[in-house]
Phi, psi and omega in degrees: 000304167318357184282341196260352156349303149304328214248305176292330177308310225268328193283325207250002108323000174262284232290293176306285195304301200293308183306292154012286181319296185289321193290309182318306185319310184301337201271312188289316165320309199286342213244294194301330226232352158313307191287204196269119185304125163254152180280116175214044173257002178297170164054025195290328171303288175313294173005267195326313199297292174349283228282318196260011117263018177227354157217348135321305203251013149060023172319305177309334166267348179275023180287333163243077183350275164337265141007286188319296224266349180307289187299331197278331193301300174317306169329283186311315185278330165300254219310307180282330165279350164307336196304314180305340189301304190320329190263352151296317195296341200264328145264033165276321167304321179243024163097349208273200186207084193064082192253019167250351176328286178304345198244341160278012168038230214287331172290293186329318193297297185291333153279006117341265192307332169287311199275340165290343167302279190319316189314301181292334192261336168307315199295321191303302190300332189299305202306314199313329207284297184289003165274327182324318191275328187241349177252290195280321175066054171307141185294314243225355172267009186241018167262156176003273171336314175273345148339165223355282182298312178300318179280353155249027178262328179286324177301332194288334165295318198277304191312334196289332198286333186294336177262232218022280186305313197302313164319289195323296185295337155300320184284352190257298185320318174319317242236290184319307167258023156261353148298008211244319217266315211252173177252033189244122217302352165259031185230035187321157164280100157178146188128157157210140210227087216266329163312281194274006186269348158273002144267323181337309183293358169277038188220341184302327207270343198276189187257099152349319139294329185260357135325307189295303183325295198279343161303282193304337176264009164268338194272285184324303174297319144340295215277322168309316167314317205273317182280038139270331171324316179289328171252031154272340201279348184296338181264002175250149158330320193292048178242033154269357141310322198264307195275350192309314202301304172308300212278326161282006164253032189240322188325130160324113212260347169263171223282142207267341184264002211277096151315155178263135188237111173331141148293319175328297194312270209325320205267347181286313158346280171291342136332287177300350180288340195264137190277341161304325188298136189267130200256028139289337210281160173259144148263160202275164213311317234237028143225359146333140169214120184273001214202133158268092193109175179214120184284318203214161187308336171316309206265042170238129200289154180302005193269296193297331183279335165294307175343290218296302180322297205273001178289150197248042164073350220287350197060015187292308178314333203262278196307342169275334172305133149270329170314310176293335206264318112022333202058013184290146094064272182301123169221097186306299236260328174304295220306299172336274191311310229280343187290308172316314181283338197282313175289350178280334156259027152284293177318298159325317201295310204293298171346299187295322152282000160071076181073007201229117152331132170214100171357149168235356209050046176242140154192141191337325194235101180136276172339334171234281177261114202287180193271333169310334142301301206293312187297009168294292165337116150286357211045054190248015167057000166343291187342288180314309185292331181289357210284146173272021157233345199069047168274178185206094184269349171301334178268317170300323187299305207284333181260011147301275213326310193282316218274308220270337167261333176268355187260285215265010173091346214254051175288139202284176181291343151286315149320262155013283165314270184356291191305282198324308180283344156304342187264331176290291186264340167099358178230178172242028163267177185270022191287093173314169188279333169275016170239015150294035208204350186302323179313335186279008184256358172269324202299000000 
């Protein structure tokens, strides 16, 4: 009995992680589903096409080479060295030892050897990414916005890829001599290990036993890293590993200067137009509108509260704003965080009513985000074209915007003069309409 010992550990640490796991999911489903149902089923080819190149094929980071090919190093040795997770899960479960070996020969080996090529070139890119961040002090991972928690959620992500990577290879060197050194039947000659076999010879001074020891505590330790890795990511920026894949494909697919138009507006609009229309009739439900615009994360679409997740913090939209370059106010990647944080404390909120929203007198906008941002925004989509996912802080800046002139009135004053005059003279200069022609009287 004592032999399944191990094997009964590693299941009810898989079983506890996974469950975790699924409950964060459920929260992020439920949270994300606050918002407004949107139509984004259209276009499913270009969809696809979207999604697996721009978060798949990681396009969007290569504009910046250096950086790119950095961040694609990263991607790739996460996703390809997860693979081996199938043949850990499986001798954890069944007690065994490299139990693909025998049936994968010579292929076993190159993928071995493939994935310590990768190990190394992760561990190499995470330094560059923390000297980027915390040594060279690139402007835009040092603002305002990023100050505490953001800024060790990103160093604390990189230390995890490094003990990780580090695990891995230790667990492999380890693994190599005592296949070299010991007779013990679960250390079969298989692997080819091109890494770790330059660590190895630090092992020559040990004991056989306390060799097996540090393989088995890199293995245990390894495998543990990945599920905490894993219910970390719902409280981390990273958990845009997961959501990039949704969210380019959900992304808005129109034309970037392309604006959204109420139907309600729109269709009363064409009311006043038709000289037939009775300006009585009541309308029907489905041009009702209770709310113009959005204050708070409810009057915002499930689309935009999916962004707020997945954004990974990187500042590139921020580094691209003129409103920001500028020294205004307005950070599109705040905007961002501050939406992601208003649902996590929404959520809590439900969490806390056993399913139920109970007012808190908070809402996203004057409480996160002042008005004093959004009226920064030019609307020029910088953001949008900058974002490597296809998030879009340009439709929350625009539908605060709307709200804050058709709900309260409170367009700045310039704006205001603008509107009036357009609605009085038909321009927005302050000019009556029978002095639009004075100009031809200077020529």
């Amino acid at each position: 009995m004592s032999a399944y010992i191990p094997n009964i550990i590693f299941a009810i640490f898989f079983t506890v992680s996974i469950c975790f796991f699924s409950n964060n999911v459920r929260k992020l489903y439920r949270n994300i589903n606050l918002g407004i149902p949107i139509n984004r089923s259209d276009k499913k080819k270009q969809r696809w096409i979207q999604m697996f190149r721009i978060a798949f094929g990681q396009s969007k980071m290569i504009d910046k080479p250096i950086v790119g090919i950095l961040h694609l190093v990263v991607y790739l040795g996460f996703l390809i060295i997860n693979i081996e997770l199938l043949e850990i899960l499986s001798d954890g479960f069944l007690g065994t030892h490299r139990v693909f070996a025998p049936y994968l020969g010579s292929f076993y080996n190159f993928l071995i050897g493939f994935f310590e090529i990768f190990a190394i070139l992760v561990i190499i890119s995470v330094v560059l990414f923390l000297i980027r961040r915390n040594v060279i002090k690139i402007k835009r991972f040092w603002n305002d916005e990023m100050k505490g928690w953001p800024k060790n959620d990103a160093n604390l992500i990189l230390y995890i890829e490094i003990v990780l990577m580090t695990l891995f290879l230790t667990m492999n060197a380890s693994d190599l001599w005592l296949q070299i050194n010991s007779n013990y039947p679960q250390y079969i000659s298989a692997g080819s290990f091109p890494i770790s076999q330059f660590i190895t010879p630090l092992f020559d001074s040990f004991s056989i036993d306390s060799v097996v020891l540090i393989e088995r505590s890199a293995w245990w330790l390894h495998i543990l890293g990945i599920f905490l890795f894993l219910n970390y990511l719902y409280y981390s920026k990273h958990l845009h590993i997961l959501l990039a894949f949704p969210n380019t494909y959900f992304a808005n697919l129109e034309s970037k200067g392309k604006f959204s138009n109420l139907e309600s507006v729109t269709n009363e609009v064409k009311m006043m137009l038709d000289p037939n229309a009775d300006p009585f009739a009541t309308p029907s439900s489905d041009q009702e509108i209770s709310k113009f615009g959005a204050s708070d994360v409810f009057d915002l679409s499930k689309v935009q509260l999916l962004n707020s997740y997945t954004c990974t913090e990187c500042g590139r939209c921020t580094s691209e704003c003129p409103a920001s370059q500028t020294g205004k106010k307005l950070s599109p990647r705040k905007v961002m965080m501050d939406t992601r944080d208003r649902i996590e404390e929404v959520g809590r909120n439900i969490d806390k009513h056993k399913g139920e929203f109970k007012p808190d007198g908070k809402e996203l906008l004057n409480n996160y985000i002042t008005s004093e941002e959004l009226w920064a925004c030019t609307s020029c989509n910088a953001c949008v074209e900058a974002c490597p996912i296809g998030i879009d802080p340009l439709s929350i800046i625009m539908d605060m915007r709307r709200y804050l002139v058709m709900e309260k009135s409170a367009a700045p004053s310039e704006l205001n003069n603008m509107m009036t005059n357009i609605e009085n003279n038909g321009a927005p200069w302050p000019f009556n309409q029978m002095d639009k022609l004075n100009w031809k009287n200077e020529l």
